[in-house]
C-alpha positions as CSV (number, residue, x, y, z in Angstrom):
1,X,11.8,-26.6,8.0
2,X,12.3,-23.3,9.4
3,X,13.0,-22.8,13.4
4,X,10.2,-20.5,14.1
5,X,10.2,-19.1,18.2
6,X,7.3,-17.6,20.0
7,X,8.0,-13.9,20.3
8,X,8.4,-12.8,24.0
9,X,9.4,-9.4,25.0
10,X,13.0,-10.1,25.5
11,X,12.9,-9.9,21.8
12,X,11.7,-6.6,21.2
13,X,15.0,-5.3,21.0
14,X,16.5,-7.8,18.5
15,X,12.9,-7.7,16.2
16,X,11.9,-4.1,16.6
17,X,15.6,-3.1,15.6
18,X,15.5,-5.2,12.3
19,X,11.6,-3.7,11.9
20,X,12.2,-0.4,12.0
21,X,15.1,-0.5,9.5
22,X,12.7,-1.7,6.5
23,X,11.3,1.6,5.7
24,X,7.6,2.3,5.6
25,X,5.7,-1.2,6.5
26,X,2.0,-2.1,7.2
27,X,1.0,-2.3,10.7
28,X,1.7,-6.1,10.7
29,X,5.3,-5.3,10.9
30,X,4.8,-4.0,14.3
31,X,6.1,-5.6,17.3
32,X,3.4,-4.6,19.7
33,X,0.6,-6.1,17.1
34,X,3.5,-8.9,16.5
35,X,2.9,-9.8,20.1
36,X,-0.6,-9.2,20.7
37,X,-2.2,-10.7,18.5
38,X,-2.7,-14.3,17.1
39,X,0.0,-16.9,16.7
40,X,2.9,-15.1,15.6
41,X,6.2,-16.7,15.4
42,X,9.9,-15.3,14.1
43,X,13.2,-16.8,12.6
44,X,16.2,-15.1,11.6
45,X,17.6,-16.6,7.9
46,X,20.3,-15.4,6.3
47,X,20.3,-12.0,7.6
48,X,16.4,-11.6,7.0
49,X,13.5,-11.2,9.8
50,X,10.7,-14.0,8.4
51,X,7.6,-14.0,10.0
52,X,5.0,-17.3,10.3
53,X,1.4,-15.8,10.9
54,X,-1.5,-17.8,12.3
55,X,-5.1,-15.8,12.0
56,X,-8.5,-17.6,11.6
57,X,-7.1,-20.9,11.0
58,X,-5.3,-19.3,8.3
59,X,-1.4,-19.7,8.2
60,X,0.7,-16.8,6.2
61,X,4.2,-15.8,5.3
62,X,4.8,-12.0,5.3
63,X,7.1,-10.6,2.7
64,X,10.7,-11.0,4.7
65,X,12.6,-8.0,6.0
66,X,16.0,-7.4,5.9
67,X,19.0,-6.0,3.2
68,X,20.2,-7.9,0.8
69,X,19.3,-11.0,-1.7
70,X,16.1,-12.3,-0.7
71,X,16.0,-14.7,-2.9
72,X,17.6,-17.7,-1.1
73,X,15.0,-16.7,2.0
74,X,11.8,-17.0,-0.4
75,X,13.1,-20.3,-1.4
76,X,13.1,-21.3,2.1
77,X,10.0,-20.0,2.7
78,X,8.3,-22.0,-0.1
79,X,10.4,-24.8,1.1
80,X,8.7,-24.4,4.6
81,X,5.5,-24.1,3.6
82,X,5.7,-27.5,1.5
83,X,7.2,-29.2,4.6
84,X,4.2,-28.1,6.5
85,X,1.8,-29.0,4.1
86,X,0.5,-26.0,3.6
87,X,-0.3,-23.0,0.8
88,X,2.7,-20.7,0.5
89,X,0.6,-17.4,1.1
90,X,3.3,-14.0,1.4
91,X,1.4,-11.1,2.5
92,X,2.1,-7.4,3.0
93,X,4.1,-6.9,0.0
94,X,4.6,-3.2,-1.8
95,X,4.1,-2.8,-5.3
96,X,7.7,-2.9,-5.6
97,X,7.9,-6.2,-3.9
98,X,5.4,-7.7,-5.6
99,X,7.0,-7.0,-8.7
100,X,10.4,-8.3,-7.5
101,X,8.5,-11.8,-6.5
102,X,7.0,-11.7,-10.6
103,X,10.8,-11.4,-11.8
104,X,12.4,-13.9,-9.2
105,X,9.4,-16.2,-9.7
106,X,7.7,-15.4,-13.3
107,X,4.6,-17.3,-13.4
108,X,4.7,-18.9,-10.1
109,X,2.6,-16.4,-8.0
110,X,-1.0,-15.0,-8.2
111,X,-0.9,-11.6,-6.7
112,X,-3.9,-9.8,-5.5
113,X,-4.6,-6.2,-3.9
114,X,-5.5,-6.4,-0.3
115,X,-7.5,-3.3,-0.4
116,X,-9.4,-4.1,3.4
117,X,-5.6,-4.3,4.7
118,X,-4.3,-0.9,3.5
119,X,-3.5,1.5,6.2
120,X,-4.4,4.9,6.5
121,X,-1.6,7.2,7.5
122,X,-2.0,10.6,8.8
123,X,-0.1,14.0,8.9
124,X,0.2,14.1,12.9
125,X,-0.4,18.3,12.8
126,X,-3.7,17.6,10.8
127,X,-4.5,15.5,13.7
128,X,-3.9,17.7,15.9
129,X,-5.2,21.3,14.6
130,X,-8.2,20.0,12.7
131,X,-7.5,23.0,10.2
132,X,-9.2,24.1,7.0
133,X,-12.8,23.2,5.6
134,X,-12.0,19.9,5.4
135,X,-12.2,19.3,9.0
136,X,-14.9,21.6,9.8
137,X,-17.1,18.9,10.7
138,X,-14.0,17.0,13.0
139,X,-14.0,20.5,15.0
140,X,-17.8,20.8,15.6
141,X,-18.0,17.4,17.1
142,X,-14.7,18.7,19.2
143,X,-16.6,21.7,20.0
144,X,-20.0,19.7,21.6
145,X,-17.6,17.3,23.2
146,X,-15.8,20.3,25.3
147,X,-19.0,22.3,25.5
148,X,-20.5,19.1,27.3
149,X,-18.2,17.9,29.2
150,X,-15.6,21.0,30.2
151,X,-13.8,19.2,33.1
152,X,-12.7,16.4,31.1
153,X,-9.0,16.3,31.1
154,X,-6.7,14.1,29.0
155,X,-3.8,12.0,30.9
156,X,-1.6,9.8,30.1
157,X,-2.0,5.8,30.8
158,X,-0.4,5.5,34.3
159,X,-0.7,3.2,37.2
160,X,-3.1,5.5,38.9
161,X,-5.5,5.5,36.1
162,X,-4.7,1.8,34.7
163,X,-7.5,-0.1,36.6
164,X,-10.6,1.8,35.6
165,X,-9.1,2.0,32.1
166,X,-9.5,-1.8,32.1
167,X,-12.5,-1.7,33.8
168,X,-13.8,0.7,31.3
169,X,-12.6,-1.5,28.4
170,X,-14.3,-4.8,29.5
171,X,-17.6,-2.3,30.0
172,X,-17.1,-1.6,26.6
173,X,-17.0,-5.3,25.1
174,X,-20.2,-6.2,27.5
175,X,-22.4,-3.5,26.1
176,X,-20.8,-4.3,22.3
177,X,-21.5,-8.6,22.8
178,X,-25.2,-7.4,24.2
179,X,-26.0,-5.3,21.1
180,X,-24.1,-7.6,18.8
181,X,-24.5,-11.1,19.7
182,X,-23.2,-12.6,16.9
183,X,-19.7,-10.9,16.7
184,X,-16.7,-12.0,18.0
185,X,-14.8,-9.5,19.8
186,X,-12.2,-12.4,21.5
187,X,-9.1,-12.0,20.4
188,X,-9.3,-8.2,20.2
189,X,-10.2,-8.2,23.9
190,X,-7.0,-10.6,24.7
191,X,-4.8,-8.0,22.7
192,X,-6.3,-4.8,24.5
193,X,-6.5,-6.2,27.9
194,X,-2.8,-8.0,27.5
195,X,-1.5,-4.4,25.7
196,X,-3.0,-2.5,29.0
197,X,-1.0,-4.9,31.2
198,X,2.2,-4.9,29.4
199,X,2.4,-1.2,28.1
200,X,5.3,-0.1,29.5
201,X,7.7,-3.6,28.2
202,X,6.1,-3.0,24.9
203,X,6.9,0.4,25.1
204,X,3.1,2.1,24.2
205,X,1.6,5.2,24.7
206,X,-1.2,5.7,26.1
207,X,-3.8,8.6,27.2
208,X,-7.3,8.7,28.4
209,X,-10.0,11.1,28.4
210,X,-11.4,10.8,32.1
211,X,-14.7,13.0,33.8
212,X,-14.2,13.1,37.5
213,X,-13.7,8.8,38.0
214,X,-15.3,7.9,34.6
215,X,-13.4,7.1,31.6
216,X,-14.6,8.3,28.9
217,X,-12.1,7.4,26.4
218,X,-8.7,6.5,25.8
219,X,-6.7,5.1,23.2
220,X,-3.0,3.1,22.7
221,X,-0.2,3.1,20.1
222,X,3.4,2.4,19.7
223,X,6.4,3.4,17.3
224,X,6.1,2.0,13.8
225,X,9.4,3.3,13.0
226,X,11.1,6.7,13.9
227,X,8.7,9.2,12.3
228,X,5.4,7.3,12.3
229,X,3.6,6.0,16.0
230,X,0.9,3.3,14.8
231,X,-2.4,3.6,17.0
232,X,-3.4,0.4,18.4
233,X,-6.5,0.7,20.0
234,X,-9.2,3.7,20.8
235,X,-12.3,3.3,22.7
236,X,-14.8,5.3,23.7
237,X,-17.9,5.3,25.8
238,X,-21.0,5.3,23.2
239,X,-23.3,8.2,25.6
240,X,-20.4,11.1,25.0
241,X,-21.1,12.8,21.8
242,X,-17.6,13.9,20.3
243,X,-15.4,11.2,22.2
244,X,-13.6,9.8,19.9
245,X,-13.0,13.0,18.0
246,X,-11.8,14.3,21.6
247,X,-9.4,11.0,22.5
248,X,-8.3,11.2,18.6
249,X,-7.3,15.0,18.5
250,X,-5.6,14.4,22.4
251,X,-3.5,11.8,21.4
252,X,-1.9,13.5,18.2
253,X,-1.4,16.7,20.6
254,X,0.4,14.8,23.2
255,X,2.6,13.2,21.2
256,X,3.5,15.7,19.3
257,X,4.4,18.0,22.2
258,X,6.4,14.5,23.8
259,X,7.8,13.3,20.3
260,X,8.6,17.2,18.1
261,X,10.5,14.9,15.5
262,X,7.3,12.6,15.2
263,X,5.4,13.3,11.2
264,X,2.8,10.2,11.3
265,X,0.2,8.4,12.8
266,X,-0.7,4.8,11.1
267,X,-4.4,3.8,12.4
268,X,-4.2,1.2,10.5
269,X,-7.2,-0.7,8.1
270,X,-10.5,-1.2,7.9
271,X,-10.9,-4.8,7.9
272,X,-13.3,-3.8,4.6
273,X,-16.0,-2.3,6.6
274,X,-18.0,0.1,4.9
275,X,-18.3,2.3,8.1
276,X,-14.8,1.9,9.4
277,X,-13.5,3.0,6.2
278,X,-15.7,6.0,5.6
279,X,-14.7,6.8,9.3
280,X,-11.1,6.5,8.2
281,X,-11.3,8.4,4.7
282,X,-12.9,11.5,7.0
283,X,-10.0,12.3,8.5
284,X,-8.3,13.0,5.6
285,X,-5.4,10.5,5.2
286,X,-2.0,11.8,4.3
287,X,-1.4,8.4,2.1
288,X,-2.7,4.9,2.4
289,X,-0.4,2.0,2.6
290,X,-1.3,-0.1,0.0
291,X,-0.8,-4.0,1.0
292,X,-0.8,-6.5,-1.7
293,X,-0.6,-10.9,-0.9
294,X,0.5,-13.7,-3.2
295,X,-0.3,-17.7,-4.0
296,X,1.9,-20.1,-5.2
297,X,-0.4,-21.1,-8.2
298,X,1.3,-24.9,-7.7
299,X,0.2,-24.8,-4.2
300,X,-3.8,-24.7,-6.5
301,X,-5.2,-22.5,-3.5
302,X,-5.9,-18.5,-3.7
303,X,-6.0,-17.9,-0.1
């Protein structure tokens, strides 16, 4: 059985150093969401990061990073997974990957698209310029916002302005519970709240949209890798027309002025929502990353 540790953030060095070497990766491969989220735990074998994911009662390998023959770490993996008594599920695989697992393990695998998991990657000066007809609709929702509210200024997440962020955030999961009883917005709240309190070990960026005292909106991301900063979290209050247009267009500004080498902005998937995605597609995504998971037909469980 694999030795898989908790991840604390005297690892972020160690993990976010082998993460950011794998190329272009889903937002799962990102040590903030790593840390935030679920029951995540990490190993190091044979030169390769190997992740053991815990969602929904729902336990999952993601494809290993790391140079070299992966091979003898998939074999461990499946090995794991039968010690456990569990299915060997590997998510977040590339087309490429998926068709290395086929010829290392022809037969063994079912491999399915994970189209609700894909992330949407943006150009970062589309983000921030709203430009062409495309957009046209982006800037008139911009324009009300500033028309409306022209003393709104954007700052970044600070300890002057950290408390009534929070505040603002567990306003925004009351109203959301009242209007939606039967959602569960738990662990998402634990990640936000435990991201706001930890942003500068994790190494986030942050900005909000305030009015006077109010908050209006404000949103949190972190580096992906060198060139792409995945956004974690954006809310808004639901009275402001334009907010989230507003916090959206802010954030690519500022951190493009901050970051001049920085091309991307991951806001990661849509969970298969039809709004979310529609939302998502709006913008205009430079690419999608496409995300793909596999079975172990033995195991005689899809997922």
């Amino acid at each position: 059985m694999i030795r898989f540790q908790k991840m604390t953030l005297e690892d972020r060095p160690l993990v976010e150093g082998q993460l950011w070497q794998a190329g272009e990766r889903g937002c799962e491969y990102s040590f903030a969401n790593l840390y935030l989220w679920g029951r995540q735990r990490f190993a190091f074998v044979d030169g390769f990061l190997v992740l053991f994911s815990q969602f929904d009662r729902r336990s999952v390998y993601p494809f290993p990073v790391g140079q070299g023959n992966v091979k003898p770490v998939l074999d461990k993996l499946i090995h794991d997974a039968a010690v456990r008594d569990i299915p060997c599920r590997i998510t977040g695989m590339s087309r490429e990957e998926c068709e290395l697992l086929e010829t290392l393990y022809p037969g063994r695998f079912r491999i399915h698209c994970d189209r609700s998991g894909f992330d949407y990657v943006y150009d970062i000066h589309d983000l921030a310029e709203l430009k062409g007809r495309k957009y046209q609709k982006k800037r008139n929702h911009l324009n009300r916002y500033h028309q409306s509210h022209p003393q709104s200024t954007a700052q970044p997440l600070s300890e002057e302005n950290l408390e009534a962020v929070r505040q603002m955030a567990l306003q925004w999961y009351e109203d959301r519970q009242r209007e939606m009883p039967e959602a569960d917005f738990h662990m998402e709240r634990t990640a936000l709240l435990k991201a706001l309190e930890q942003h500068r070990a994790l190494g986030m960026e942050g900005l909000v949209l305030r009015e006077g005292e109010r908050v209006i909106a404000f949103t949190l991301g972190s580096f992906l890798k060198a060139d792409t900063v995945d956004v974690h979290f954006e809310k808004a209050v639901s009275d402001v027309d334009g907010a989230y247009a507003a916090v959206n267009c802010a954030f690519a500004r500022y951190l493009r002025e901050k970051y001049p080498r920085l091309l991307y902005l991951n806001r990661e998937d849509d969970m298969g929502l039809e709004g979310l995605r529609k939302a998502k597609l709006s913008y205009c995504p430079h690419h999608l990353v496409e995300k793909y998971w596999a079975c172990l037909l033995e195991d005689g469980y899809e997922y």
